[in-house]
N, C-alpha and C positions, 0 to 999 in steps of 0.2 A: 408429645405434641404440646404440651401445657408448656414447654420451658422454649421450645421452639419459639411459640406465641408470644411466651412473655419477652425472650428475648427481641422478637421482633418491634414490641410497642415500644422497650426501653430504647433500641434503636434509633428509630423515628423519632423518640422525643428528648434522644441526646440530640440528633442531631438539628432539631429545630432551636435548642436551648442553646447550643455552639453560634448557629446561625444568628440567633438573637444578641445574647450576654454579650458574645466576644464584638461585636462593631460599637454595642452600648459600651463598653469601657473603652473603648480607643476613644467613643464620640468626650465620653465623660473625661478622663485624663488629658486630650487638647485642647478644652473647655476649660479646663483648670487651670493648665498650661498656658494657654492666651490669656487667661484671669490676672493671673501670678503677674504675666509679664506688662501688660497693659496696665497694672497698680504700678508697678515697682519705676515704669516709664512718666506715666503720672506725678509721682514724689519727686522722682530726677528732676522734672522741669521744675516743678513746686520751686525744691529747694535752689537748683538754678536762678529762677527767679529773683527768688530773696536774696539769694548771696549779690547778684547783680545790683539792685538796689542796695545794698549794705556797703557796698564797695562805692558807688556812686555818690555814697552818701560819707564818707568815711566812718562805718562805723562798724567796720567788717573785723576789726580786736575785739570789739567788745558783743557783737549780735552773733555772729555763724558758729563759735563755740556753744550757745547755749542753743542756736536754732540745729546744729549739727548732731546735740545729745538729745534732744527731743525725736529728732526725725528716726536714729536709731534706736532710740527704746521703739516708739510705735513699729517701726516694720521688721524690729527684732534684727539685723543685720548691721554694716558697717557702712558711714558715710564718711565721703575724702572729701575737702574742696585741695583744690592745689591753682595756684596764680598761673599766667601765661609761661611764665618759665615753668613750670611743673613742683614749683616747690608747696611743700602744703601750709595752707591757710586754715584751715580748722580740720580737727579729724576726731571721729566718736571713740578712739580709742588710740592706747599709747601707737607709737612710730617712732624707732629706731633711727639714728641719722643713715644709717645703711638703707634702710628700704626707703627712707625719704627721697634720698639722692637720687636714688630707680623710679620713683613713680610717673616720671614725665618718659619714660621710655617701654612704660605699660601700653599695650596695642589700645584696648579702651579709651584711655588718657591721653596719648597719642592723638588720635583721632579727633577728640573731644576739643583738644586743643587746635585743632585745622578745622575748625566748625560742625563736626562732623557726629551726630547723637551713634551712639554704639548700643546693640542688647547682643551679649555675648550667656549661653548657657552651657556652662563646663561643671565638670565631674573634680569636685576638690579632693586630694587624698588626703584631708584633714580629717578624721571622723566616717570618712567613707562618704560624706555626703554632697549632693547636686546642688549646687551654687548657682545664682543666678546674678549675672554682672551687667550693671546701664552705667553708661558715662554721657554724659550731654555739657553742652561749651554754654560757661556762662559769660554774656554781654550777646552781641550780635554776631552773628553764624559768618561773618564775613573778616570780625575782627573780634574774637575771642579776647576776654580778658584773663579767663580761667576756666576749669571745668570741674564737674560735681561727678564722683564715682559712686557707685551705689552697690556692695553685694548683700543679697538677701538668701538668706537661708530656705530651701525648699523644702526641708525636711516636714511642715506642716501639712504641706502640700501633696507630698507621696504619700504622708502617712491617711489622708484622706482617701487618695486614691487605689491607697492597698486596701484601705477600709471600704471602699465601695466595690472593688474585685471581690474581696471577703463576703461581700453580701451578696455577691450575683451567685459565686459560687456555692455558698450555702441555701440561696434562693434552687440555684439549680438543683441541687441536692437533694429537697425539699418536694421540689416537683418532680424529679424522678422516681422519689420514695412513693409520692403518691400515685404516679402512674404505675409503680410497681403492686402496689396494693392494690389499685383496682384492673390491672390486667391482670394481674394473678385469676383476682375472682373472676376477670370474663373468661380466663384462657380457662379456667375450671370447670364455668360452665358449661361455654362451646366444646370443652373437652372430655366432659363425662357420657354424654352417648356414644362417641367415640370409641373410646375408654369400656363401657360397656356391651359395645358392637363388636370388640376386639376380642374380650373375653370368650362373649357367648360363639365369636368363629372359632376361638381355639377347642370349648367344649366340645363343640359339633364337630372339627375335624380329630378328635381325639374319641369321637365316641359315647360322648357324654350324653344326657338327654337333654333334649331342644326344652327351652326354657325363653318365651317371648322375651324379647328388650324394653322396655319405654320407649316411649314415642311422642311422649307430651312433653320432652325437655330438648334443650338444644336450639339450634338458629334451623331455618324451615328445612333449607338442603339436605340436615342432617338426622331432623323426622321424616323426611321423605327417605332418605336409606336405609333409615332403621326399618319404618314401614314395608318397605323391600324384601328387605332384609328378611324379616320378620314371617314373609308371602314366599318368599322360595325356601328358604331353612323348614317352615311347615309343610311342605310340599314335599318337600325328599326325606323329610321323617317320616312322612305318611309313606312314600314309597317303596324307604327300605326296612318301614314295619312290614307294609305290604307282601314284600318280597322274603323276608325273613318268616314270616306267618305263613304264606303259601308251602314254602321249602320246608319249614318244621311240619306244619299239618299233614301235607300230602308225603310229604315220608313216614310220619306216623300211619296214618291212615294206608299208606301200602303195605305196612311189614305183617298185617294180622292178613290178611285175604292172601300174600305168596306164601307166608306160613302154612294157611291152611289151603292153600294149593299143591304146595310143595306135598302134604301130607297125602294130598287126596292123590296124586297122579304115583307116590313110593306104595298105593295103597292097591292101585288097581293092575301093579307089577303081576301080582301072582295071576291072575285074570286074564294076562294078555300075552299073543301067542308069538311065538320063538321071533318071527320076520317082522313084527310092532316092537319090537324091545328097542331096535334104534333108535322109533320116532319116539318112544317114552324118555330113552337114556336122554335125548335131544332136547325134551322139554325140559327135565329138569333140570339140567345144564343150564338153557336160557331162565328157569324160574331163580335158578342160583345166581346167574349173572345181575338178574335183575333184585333181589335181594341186595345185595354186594353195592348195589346200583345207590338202591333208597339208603342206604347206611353211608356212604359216603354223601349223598347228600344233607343227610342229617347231619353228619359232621362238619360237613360246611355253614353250615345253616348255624349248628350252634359257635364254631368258632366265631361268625360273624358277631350273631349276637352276643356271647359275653365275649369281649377282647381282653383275657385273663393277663396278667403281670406276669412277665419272665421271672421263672426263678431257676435256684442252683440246683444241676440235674448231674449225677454221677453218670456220665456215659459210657464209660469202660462196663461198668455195670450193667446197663440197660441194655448195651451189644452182647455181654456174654449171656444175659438172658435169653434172650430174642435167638442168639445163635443156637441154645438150648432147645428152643423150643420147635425151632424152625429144620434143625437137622434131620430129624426121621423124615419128615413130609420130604425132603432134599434127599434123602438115601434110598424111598420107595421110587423116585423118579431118576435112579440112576447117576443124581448131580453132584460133584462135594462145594460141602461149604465151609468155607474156611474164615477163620478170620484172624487180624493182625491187631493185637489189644496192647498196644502202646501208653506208657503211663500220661494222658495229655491231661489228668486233672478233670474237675469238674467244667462242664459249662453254663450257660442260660440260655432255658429252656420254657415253653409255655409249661405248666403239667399235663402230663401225658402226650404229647408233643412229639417226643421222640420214638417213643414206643409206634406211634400211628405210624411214624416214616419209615422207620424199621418194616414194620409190617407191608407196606406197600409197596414197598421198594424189593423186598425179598421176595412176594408177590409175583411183582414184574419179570425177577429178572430171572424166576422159578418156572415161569411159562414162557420165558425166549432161550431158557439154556436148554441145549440139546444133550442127550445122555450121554456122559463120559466126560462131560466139561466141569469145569470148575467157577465158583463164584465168590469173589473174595470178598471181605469186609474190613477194610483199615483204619485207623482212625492216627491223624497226623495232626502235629499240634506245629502252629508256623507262628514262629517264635521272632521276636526283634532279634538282630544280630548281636553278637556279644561284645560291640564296640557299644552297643547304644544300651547299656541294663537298662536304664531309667528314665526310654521313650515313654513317653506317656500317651502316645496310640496306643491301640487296645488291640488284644492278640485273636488267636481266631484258631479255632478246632477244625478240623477238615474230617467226616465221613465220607470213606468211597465205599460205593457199592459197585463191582466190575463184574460184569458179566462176559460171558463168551461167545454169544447169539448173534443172530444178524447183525446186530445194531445201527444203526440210524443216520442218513445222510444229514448235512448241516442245514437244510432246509426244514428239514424233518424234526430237527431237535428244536428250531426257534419257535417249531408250534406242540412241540410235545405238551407244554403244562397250558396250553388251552382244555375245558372241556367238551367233554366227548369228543376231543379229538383221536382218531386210532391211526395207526402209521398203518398203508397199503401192504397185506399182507403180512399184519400179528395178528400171533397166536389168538384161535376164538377163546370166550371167558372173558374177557377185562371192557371194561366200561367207558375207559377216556377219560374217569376222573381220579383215579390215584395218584399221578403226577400234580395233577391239577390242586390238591388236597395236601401236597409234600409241598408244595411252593407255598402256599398260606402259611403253615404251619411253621416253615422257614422263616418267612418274612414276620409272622407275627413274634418269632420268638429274638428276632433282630439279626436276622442272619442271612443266609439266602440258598436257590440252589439252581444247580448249574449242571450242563449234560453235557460233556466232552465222548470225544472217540476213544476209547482205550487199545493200550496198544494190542491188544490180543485180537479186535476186530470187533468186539463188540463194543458196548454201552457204558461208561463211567460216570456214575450218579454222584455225586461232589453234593455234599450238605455244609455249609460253612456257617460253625455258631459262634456266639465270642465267649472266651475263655472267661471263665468266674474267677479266674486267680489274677491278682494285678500285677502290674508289668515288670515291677519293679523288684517280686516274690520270685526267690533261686528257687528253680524247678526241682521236684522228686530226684532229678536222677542225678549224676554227680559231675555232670557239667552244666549246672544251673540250670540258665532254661533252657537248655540242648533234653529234650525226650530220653527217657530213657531207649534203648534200645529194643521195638517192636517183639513183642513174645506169641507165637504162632501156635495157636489150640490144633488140637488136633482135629486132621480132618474126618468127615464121615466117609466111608468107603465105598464105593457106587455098590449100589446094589445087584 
């Protein structure tokens, strides 16, 4: 903003100094120019004059030679007289009988000679310099008896008028230095609320903690935003304290009372007779649901409030754990789980980030597989083509999670990672926010996630992270970055 500004005043006050300078030197230079010529027409008749009278008088051998060296020293240039014939009668400097013979067929001289005063201004290629030429007829304009030529040198004269361009232009100079200097300072000032309006928005839409602006600097429009500013930015950090306070506390505050619910309803099992064990088994199904419940909200809750730095997450890794862990529970329910652990490298990852999607994605797809199905786990690494090694796009790791279940029409899926949303007719147990909790977790870690149809009929969970390895790093396997070739754990065997 501040250069915007300043450009815009140097702008305006170039062009008021164009508008001004440039008519002053045109005014100035044909001021000089009419000066010049109005002297040099002056002297002509002067000397006219007197050669008239000298001639009249017979005394024009002996007076226009010294009246003709004087008039040349003074106006620094060359004076001719030449008679009616055009032969010369005195001249301020030598003449050749070659150019004497010529001077009556001079246009000037010429003229001068039919009565006729001349001001001729031509460009001499003697020196490069602008010459200025008067001839006027001396006796009476009707019957000349001779004429007086007169060139004067302008070089005084340009060289004043370069010297007064030289001063505007430095003048200008001068005053755009100074409009530059004090528009700096106004652009500085009108631009540090600005400046620090910008900041405190990037703080706040990054997360940062609200930190008031100033409000006492700046032109009024620009305290009055900040002030703003200032009234809605406090307001939504009060809000989403609010709301972050709520969700951590009351999920705190729920886990000890279904703990000890949970304990009390596994306690009065032995107590209760054959045809109640449904409604007990029932309770504590929904006390487990709702457990499951508060814990992903807490997790929400805390991803919101610290929004942790992506870092480098071994995911071949974290799958064959997860796959470790998760097989028995998968072999008591009849389902295999497999997975495809292809060398895709490290990615970035929240910490613990992956493990939660793991978990809730296995979760899910553990209570839509029906006994005797299969649930796979791949991990695909989508690599720049091997025309481009050294795109400098960034590459991207692919987790699928496929399941074999119902799974989910396209209207179905664009609301799946809303919470508490449940698809008509899944499996009881799941809450509405596991999905809900794998998309944060996604996007927090720069990545995203996505629900396609797979081709088996059910559900393909698509986690897309970006690769920690840079683009331009030959891949593990030995066609650079082509993957190695997927290596399949073994699966568990239904039970």
């Amino acid at each position: 903003m501040t250069r915007r500004l300043l450009l815009s005043y140097l702008s305006l006050a170039a062009l008021v100094l164009l508008c001004l300078e440039i008519p002053l030197g045109f005014v100035y230079s044909r001021g000089e120019r009419e000066r010049v010529v109005n002297a040099a027409k002056d002297e002509a008749e002067s000397v006219s004059a007197y050669a008239a009278l000298s001639l009249a008088a017979g005394r024009a051998e002996r007076d226009l030679p010294t009246r003709v060296a004087h008039c040349a020293e003074r106006i620094g240039g060359k004076v001719v007289i030449v008679d009616a014939w055009g032969a010369p009668l005195a001249t301020s400097h030598p003449v050749d009988a070659g150019v004497s013979g010529g001077l009556a067929a001079r246009p000037g001289i010429a003229a001068a000679l039919r009565g006729t005063s001349t001001v001729d201004v031509r460009t001499s290629t003697i020196g490069g310099v602008e010459y200025l030429s008067v001839a006027a007829p001396v006796g009476q304009e009707a019957r000349p008896v001779g004429a007086v030529w007169l060139t004067v040198p302008t070089r005084t004269v340009h060289e004043r008028v370069h010297h007064v361009w030289l001063l505007l232009v430095l003048g200008g100079l001068a005053v755009l230095t100074a409009v530059a200097v004090v528009g700096f300072a106004f652009a500085r000032w009108a631009g540090r609320p600005i400046r620090e309006l910008e900041q405190a928005t990037h703080d706040l839409a990054d997360g940062g903690r609200f930190a008031p602006v100033t409000v006492t600097k700046g032109p009024p429009e620009v305290r009055s935003l900040a002030a703003a500013f200032n009234h809605t930015a406090a307001r939504l950090a009060h809000l989403l304290a609010s709301q972050r306070a709520f969700a951590g506390e009351a999920s705190h505050q729920l886990k000890t009372p279904l703990a000890a619910l949970r304990l009390r309803l596994e306690n009065l099992e032995p107590d209760i007779a054959a045809r109640a064990r449904g409604s007990l088994t029932a309770a504590v199904t929904e006390t487990d649901r709702l457990a499951r419940m508060v814990e992903h909200l807490l997790a929400m809750a805390r991803l919101e409030e610290h929004a942790a730095i992506p870092a480098t997450v071994d995911l071949g890794t974290v799958c064959a754990e997860r796959h470790r862990t998760w097989q028995p529970l998968f072999a008591r329910e009849g389902v295999s789980l497999v997975l495809f652990a292809g060398s895709v490298g490290p990615v970035l990852a929240v910490p613990g980030a992956v493990e939660q999607i793991m978990d809730n994605l296995l979760s899910n797809a553990l209570r839509a597989s029906p006994a005797g199905s299969t649930v796979t786990i791949e991990l695909r690494l989508q690599a720049p083509p091997r025309r481009a090694l050294r795109d400098g796009r960034p590459r991207w790791v692919d987790l699928h999670v496929t399941d074999e279940g119902p799974g989910m029409t396209a209207e179905q899926r664009t609301r799946a990672f809303d919470r508490f949303w449940r698809a008509p007719g899944a499996p009881k147990g799941g809450t509405g926010l596991g999905l809900a909790l794998v998309q944060r977790l996604a996007l927090a870690s720069g990545g995203e996630a996505v629900l396609r149809a797979a081709a088996t009929g059910g559900l393909d969970v698509v986690i897309r992270l970006p690769s920690a390895r840079p683009s331009g790093e030959a891949g593990p396997g030995p066609g650079g970055d082509r993957p190695r070739r997927p290596r399949r754990e073994a699966p568990a065997l239904p039970a």
